[in-house]
C-alpha positions in Angstrom: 157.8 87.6 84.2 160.2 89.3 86.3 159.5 92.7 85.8 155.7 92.1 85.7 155.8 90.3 89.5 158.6 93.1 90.7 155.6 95.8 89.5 152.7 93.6 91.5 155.1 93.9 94.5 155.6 97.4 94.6 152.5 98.0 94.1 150.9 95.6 96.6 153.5 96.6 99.4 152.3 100.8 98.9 149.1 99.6 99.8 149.6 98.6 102.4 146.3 96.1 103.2 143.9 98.8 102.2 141.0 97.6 100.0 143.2 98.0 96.9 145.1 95.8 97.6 143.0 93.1 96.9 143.3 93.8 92.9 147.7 93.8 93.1 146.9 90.1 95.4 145.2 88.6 92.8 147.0 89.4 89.7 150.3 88.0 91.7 148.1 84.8 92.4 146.9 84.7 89.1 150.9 85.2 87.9 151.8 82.8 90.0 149.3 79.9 89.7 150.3 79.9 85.1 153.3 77.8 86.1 156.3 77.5 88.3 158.7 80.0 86.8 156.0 82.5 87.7 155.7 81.4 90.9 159.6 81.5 90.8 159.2 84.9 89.5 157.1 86.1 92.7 159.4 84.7 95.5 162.3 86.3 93.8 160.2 90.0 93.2 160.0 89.2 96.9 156.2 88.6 96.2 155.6 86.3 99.3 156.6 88.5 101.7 154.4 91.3 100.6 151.4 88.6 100.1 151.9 87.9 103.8 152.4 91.6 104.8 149.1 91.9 103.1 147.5 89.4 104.6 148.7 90.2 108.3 147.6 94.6 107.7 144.4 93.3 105.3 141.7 96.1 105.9 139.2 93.9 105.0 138.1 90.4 104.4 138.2 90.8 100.7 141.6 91.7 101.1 142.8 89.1 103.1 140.7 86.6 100.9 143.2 87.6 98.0 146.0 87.7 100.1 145.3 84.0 101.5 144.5 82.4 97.6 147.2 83.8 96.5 149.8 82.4 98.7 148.4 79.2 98.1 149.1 79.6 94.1 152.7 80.6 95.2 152.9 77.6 97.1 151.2 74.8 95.1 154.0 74.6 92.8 156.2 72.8 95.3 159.3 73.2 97.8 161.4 75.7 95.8 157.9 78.5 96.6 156.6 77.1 99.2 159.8 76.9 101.2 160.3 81.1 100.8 156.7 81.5 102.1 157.4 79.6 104.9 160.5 81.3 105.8 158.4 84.5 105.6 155.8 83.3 107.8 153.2 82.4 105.8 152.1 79.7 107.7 151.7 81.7 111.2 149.6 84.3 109.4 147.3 82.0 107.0 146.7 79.8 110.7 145.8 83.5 112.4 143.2 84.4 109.6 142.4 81.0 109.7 141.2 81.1 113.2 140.6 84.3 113.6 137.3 86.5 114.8 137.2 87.7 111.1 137.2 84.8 109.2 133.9 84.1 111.0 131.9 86.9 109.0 133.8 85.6 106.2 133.7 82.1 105.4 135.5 82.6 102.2 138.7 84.2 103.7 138.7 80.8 106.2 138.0 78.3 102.9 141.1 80.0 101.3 143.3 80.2 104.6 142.4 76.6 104.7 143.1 75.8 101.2 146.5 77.6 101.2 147.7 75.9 104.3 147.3 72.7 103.2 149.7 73.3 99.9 152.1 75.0 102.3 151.7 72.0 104.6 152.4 69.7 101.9 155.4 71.4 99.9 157.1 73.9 102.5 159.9 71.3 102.7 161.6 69.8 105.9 159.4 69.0 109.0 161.2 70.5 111.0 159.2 73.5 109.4 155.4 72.3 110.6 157.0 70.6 113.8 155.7 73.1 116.0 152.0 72.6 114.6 151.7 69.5 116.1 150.3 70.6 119.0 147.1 70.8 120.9 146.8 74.4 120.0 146.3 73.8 116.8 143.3 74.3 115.1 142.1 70.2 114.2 141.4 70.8 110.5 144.8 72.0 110.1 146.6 69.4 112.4 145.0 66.5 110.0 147.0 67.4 107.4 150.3 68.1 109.8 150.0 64.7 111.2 149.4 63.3 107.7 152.9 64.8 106.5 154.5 63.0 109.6 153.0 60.1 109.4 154.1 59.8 105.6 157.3 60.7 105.8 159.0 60.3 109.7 159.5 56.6 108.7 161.6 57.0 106.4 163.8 59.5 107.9 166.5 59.0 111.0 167.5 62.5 111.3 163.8 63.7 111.1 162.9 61.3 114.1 165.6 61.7 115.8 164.9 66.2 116.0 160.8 65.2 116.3 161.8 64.1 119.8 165.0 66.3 120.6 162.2 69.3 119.1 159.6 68.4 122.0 157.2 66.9 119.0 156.5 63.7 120.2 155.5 64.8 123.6 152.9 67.3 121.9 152.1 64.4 119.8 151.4 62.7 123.2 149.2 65.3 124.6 147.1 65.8 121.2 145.9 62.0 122.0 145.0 63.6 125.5 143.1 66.1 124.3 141.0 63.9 121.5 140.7 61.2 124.6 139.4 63.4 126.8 137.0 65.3 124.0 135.5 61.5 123.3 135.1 61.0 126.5 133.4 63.9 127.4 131.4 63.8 125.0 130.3 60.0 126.0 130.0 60.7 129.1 127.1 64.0 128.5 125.8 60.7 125.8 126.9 63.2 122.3 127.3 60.1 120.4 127.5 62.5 117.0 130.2 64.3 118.7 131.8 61.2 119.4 132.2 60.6 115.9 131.6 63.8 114.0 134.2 66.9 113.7 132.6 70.3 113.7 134.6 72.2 111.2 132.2 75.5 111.9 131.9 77.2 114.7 132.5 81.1 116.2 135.9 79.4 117.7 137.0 77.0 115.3 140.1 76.5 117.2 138.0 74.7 119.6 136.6 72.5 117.1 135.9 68.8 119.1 136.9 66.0 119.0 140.1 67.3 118.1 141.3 64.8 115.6 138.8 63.3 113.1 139.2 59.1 112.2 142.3 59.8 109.4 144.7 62.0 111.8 143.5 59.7 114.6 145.1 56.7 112.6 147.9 59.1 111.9 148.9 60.0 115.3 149.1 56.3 116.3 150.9 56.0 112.6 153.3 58.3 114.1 153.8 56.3 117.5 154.4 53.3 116.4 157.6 54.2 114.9 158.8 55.2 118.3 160.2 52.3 121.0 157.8 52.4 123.4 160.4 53.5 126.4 160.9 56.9 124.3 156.7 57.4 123.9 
């Protein structure tokens, strides 16, 4: 396994992104994805980091396409993978192809930014590690499943509280709900009842998806709040 990943790697890094590279990307995702000492095997062949070197140089859409599945087969098999990916910026370069100009010709490289995020989402590890995607910035897909990790778990953890606030998290939460409030309005206001309710997933600038938060990360949000005394909101 270990030999087999460290070969993928090297081979993967000398291609630097060109349209090669697509074949070395998917034969580490496809190592990966068989089970978690594979996965283990990639991370520790340095794998991740050249999935994510791949994925930021890709060529092509194919390219990133295999680059972004594969990280998510890295990541799937929980915090011991997804954690490395994380610390190699995965997550900053999946949410670039994510909403990037590209991933507009290619809906497939978007579906599989998408998908991967969500498993790094999910399994990177502390919050501290997706604190800075709550935010306004972020693209509202993506932020459902943020909010849904706080909303989860900040309960049940003091110290995790305490640094969402000390981080400047709770004030971004703060001005998420005045970005959806204003979006509803707006949209009430020019009589879009759809877009009052809907949440446009497609678009040429999906960051700009509205209303930013759909029903779920709405309830999350205020999920989120609640656990807060109302002075520190």
């Amino acid at each position: 396994e270990a030999g087999a990943a460290a070969s993928l790697t090297d081979s993967l890094s000398l291609e630097k992104g060109g349209k090669r590279a697509a074949l070395a990307a998917q034969t580490l995702g496809f190592l990966a994805d068989y089970k978690p000492s594979t996965a283990a095997a990639v991370c520790g062949a340095d794998g991740g980091r050249a999935l994510v070197r791949c994925l930021e140089r890709a060529e092509t859409g194919d390219v990133a396409a295999a680059a972004a599945w594969a990280l998510g087969c890295v990541a799937r098999h929980g915090t011991n993978t997804a954690s490395v990916l994380a610390k190699n910026g995965a997550i900053r370069a999946l949410l670039s192809c994510y909403a990037g100009v590209r991933a507009d010709r290619h809906l497939t490289l978007r579906e599989k930014a998408k998908a991967s995020l969500k498993a790094l989402i999910k399994k990177c590890g502390g919050l501290e590690t997706i604190d800075a995607l709550v935010s306004a910035e972020t693209p509202g897909p993506i932020l459902r499943h943020v909010l849904a990790e706080f909303a989860e778990r900040l309960g049940k953890d003091v110290a995790a509280k305490r640094a969402f606030v000390t981080s400047g998290g709770l004030m971004r939460l703060q001005g998420v709900l005045r970005a959806h409030e204003k979006d509803v309005a707006d949209a009430a206001a020019k009589g879009d009842v759809a877009a009052v309710t809907s949440f446009t997933t497609s678009s040429a600038a999906i960051g700009l998806s509205r209303p930013l938060l759909d029903e779920r990360a709405l309830r999350d949000a205020k999920k989120i709040n609640s656990v807060f005394p109302p002075d520190v909101v």
